[in-house]
MDAnalysis code that builds the backbone (N, CA, C; Angstrom):
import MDAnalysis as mda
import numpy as np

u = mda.Universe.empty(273, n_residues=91, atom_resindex=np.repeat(np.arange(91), 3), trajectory=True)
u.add_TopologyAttr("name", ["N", "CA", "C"] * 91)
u.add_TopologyAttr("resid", np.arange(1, 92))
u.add_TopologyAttr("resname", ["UNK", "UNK", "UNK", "UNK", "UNK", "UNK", "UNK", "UNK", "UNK", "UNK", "UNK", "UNK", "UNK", "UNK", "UNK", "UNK", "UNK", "UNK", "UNK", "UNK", "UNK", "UNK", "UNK", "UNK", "UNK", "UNK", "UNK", "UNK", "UNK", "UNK", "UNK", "UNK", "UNK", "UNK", "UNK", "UNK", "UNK", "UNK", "UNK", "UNK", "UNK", "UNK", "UNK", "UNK", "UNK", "UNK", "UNK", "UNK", "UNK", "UNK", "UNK", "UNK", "UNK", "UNK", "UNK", "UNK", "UNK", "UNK", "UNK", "UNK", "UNK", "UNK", "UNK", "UNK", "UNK", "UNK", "UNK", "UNK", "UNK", "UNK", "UNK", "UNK", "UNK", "UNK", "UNK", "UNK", "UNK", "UNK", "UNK", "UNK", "UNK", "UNK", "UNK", "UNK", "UNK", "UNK", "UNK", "UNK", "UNK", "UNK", "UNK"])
u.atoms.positions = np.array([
    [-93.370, -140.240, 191.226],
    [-93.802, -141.584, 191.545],
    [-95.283, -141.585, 191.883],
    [-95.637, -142.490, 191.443],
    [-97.457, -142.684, 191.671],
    [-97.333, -143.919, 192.731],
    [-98.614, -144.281, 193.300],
    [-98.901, -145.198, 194.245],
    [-98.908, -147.118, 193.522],
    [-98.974, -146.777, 192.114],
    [-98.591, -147.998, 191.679],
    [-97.194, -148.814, 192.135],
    [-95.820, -147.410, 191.953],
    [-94.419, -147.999, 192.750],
    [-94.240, -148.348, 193.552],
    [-95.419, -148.388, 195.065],
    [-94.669, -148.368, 196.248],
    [-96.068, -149.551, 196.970],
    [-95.920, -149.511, 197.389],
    [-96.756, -150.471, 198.666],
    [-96.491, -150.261, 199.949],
    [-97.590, -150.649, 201.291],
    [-97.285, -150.094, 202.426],
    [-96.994, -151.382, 202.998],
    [-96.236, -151.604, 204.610],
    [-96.013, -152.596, 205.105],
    [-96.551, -152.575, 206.246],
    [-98.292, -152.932, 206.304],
    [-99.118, -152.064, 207.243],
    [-98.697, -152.521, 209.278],
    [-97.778, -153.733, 208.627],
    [-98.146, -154.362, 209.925],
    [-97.295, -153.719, 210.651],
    [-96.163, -152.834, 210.321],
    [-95.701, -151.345, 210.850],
    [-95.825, -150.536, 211.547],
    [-96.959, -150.617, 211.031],
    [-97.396, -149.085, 211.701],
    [-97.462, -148.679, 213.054],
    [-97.420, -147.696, 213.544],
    [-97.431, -147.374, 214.799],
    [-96.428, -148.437, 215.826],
    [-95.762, -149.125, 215.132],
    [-94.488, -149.811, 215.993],
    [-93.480, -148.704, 216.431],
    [-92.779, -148.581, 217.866],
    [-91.751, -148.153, 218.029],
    [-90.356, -148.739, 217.391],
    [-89.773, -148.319, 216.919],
    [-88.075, -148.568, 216.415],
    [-87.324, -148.990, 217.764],
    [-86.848, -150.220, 218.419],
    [-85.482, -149.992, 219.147],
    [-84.345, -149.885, 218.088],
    [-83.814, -150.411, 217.063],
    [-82.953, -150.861, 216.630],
    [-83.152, -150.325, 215.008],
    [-82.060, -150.556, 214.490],
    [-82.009, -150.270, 212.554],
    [-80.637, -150.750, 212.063],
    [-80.150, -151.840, 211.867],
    [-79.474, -152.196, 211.376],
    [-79.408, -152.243, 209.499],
    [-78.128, -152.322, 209.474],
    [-78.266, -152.225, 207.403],
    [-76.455, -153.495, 207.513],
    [-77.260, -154.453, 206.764],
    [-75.968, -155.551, 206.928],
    [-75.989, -155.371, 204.809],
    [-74.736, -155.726, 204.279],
    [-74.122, -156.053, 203.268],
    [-73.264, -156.718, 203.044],
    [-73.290, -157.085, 201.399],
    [-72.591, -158.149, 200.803],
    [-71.945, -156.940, 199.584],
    [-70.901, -158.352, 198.873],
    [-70.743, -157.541, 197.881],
    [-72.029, -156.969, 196.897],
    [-72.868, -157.673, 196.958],
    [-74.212, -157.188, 195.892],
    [-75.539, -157.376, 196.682],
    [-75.678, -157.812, 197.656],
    [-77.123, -157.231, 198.216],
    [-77.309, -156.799, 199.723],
    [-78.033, -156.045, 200.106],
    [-78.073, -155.150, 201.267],
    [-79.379, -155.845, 202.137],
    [-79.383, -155.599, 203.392],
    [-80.648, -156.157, 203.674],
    [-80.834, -155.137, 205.406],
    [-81.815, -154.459, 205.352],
    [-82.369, -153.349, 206.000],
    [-83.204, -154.006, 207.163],
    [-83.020, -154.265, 208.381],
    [-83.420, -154.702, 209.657],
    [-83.898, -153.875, 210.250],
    [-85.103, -153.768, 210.948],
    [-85.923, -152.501, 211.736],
    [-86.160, -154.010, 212.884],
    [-85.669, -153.572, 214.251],
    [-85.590, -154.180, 215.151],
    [-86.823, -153.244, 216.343],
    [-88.278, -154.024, 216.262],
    [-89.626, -153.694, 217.201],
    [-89.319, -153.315, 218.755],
    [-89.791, -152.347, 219.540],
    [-89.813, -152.785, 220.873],
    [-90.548, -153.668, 221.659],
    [-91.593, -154.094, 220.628],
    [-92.362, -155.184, 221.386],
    [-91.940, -156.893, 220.471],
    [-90.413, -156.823, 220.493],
    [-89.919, -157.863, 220.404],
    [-89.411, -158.399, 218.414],
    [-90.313, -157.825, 217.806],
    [-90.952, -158.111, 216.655],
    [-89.889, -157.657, 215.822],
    [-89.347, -157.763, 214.344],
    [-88.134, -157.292, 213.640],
    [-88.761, -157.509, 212.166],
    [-88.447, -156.762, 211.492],
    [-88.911, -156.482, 209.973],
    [-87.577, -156.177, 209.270],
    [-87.373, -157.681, 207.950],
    [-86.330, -157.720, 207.315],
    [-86.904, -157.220, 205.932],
    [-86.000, -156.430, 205.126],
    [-86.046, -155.997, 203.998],
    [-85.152, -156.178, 203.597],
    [-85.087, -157.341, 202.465],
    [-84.107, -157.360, 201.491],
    [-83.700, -156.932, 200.210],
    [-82.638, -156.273, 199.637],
    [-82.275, -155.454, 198.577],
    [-81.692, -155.844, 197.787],
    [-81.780, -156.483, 196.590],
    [-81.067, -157.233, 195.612],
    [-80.467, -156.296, 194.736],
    [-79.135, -155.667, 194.587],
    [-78.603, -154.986, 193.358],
    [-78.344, -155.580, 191.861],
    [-78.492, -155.177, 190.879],
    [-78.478, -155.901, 189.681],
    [-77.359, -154.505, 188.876],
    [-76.812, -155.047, 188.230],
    [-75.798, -154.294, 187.224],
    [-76.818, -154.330, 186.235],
    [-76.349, -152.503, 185.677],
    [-77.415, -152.699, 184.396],
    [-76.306, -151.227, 183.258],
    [-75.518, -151.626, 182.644],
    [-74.964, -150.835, 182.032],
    [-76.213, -150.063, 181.021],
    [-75.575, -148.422, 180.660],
    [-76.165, -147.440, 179.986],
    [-75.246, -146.628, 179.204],
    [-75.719, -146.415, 178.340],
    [-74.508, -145.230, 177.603],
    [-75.759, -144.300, 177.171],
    [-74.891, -143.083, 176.549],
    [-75.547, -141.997, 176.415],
    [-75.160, -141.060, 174.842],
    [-75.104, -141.054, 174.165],
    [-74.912, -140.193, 173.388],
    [-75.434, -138.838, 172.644],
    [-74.299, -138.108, 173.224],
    [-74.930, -136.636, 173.605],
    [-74.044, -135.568, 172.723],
    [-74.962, -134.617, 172.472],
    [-74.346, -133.000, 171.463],
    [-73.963, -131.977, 172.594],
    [-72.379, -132.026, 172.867],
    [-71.870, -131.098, 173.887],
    [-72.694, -129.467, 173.324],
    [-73.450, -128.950, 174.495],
    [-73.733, -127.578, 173.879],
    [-73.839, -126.242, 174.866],
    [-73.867, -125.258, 174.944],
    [-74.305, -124.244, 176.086],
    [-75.550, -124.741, 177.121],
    [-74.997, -125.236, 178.292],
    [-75.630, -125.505, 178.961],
    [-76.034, -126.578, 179.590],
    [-77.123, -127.443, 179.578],
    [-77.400, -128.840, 179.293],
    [-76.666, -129.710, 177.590],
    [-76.245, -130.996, 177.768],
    [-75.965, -130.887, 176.650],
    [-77.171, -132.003, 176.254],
    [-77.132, -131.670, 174.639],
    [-78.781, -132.591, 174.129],
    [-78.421, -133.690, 173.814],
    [-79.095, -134.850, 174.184],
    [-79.254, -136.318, 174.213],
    [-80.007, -136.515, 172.772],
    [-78.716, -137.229, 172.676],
    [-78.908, -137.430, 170.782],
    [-79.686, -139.119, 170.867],
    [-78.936, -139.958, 171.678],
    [-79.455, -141.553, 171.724],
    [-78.935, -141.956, 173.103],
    [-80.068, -143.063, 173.503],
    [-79.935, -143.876, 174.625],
    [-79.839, -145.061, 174.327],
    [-78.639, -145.869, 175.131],
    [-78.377, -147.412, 174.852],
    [-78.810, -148.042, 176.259],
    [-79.763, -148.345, 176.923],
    [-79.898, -149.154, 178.166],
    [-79.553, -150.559, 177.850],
    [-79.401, -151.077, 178.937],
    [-78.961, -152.799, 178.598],
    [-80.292, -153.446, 180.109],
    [-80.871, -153.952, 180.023],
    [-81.877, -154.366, 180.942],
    [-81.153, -155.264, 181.664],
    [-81.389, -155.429, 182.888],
    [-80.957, -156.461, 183.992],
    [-81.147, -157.486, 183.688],
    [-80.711, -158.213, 183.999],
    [-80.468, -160.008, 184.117],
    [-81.770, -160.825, 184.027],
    [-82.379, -160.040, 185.312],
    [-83.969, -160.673, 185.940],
    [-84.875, -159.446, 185.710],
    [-85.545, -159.517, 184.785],
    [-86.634, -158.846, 184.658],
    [-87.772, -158.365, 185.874],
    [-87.913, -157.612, 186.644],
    [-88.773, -156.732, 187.245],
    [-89.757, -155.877, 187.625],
    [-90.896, -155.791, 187.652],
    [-91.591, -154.592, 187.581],
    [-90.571, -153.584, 188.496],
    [-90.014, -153.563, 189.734],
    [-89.183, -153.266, 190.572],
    [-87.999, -153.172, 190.462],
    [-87.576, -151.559, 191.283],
    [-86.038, -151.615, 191.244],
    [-85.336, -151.949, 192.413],
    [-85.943, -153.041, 193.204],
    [-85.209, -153.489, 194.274],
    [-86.811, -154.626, 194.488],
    [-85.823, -155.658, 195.054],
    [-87.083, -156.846, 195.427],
    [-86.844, -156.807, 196.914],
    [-87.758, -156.478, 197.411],
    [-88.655, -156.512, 198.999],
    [-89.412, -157.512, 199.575],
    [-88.462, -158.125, 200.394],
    [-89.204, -159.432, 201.235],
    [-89.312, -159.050, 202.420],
    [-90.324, -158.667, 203.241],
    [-90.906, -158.362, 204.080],
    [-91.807, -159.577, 205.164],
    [-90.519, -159.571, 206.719],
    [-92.004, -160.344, 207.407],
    [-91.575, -159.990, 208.348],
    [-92.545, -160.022, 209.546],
    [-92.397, -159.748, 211.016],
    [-92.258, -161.079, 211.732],
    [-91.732, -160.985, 213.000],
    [-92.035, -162.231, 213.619],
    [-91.282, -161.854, 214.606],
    [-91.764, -162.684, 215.877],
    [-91.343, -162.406, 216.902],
    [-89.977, -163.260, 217.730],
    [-89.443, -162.825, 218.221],
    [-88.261, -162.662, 218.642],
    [-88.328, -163.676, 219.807],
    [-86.702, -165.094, 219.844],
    [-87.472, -165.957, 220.975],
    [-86.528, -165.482, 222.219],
])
């Protein structure tokens, strides 16, 4: 991975953790980092179904990948998970 994939969430930094919750659905996850100075950072995780097949030459060892069938997600992405990110303080 290069620095193009990822991004930082600067307003982070140097926060203590009280809390880390991870709540789910049937299809999306959403990652809670609960501040000690009141503050909570939601990250939300959208799963997308994306069927693949593979067709492959059984052989000694690894076997060799003859063809790939990907099927692309629904919603097109640069990303393999969409990240909504905000802080805010706690009443």
């Amino acid at each position: 991975m290069d620095d193009s994939d990822m991004y930082e969430i600067s307003v982070a930094v140097g926060k203590q953790i009280a809390y880390l919750k991870v709540y789910r659905d049937e299809q999306d996850r959403q990652v809670l980092l609960g501040f000690t100075d009141g503050t909570e950072l939601a990250i939300d995780i959208e799963v997308r179904s994306v069927t693949s097949a593979v067709l492959y030459k059984a052989t000694p060892g690894v076997p060799e990948t003859l063809e790939r069938f990907d099927e692309s997600p629904s919603e097109e992405s640069p990303y393999r998970a969409v990240i909504r990110a905000s802080t805010k303080r706690l009443a």
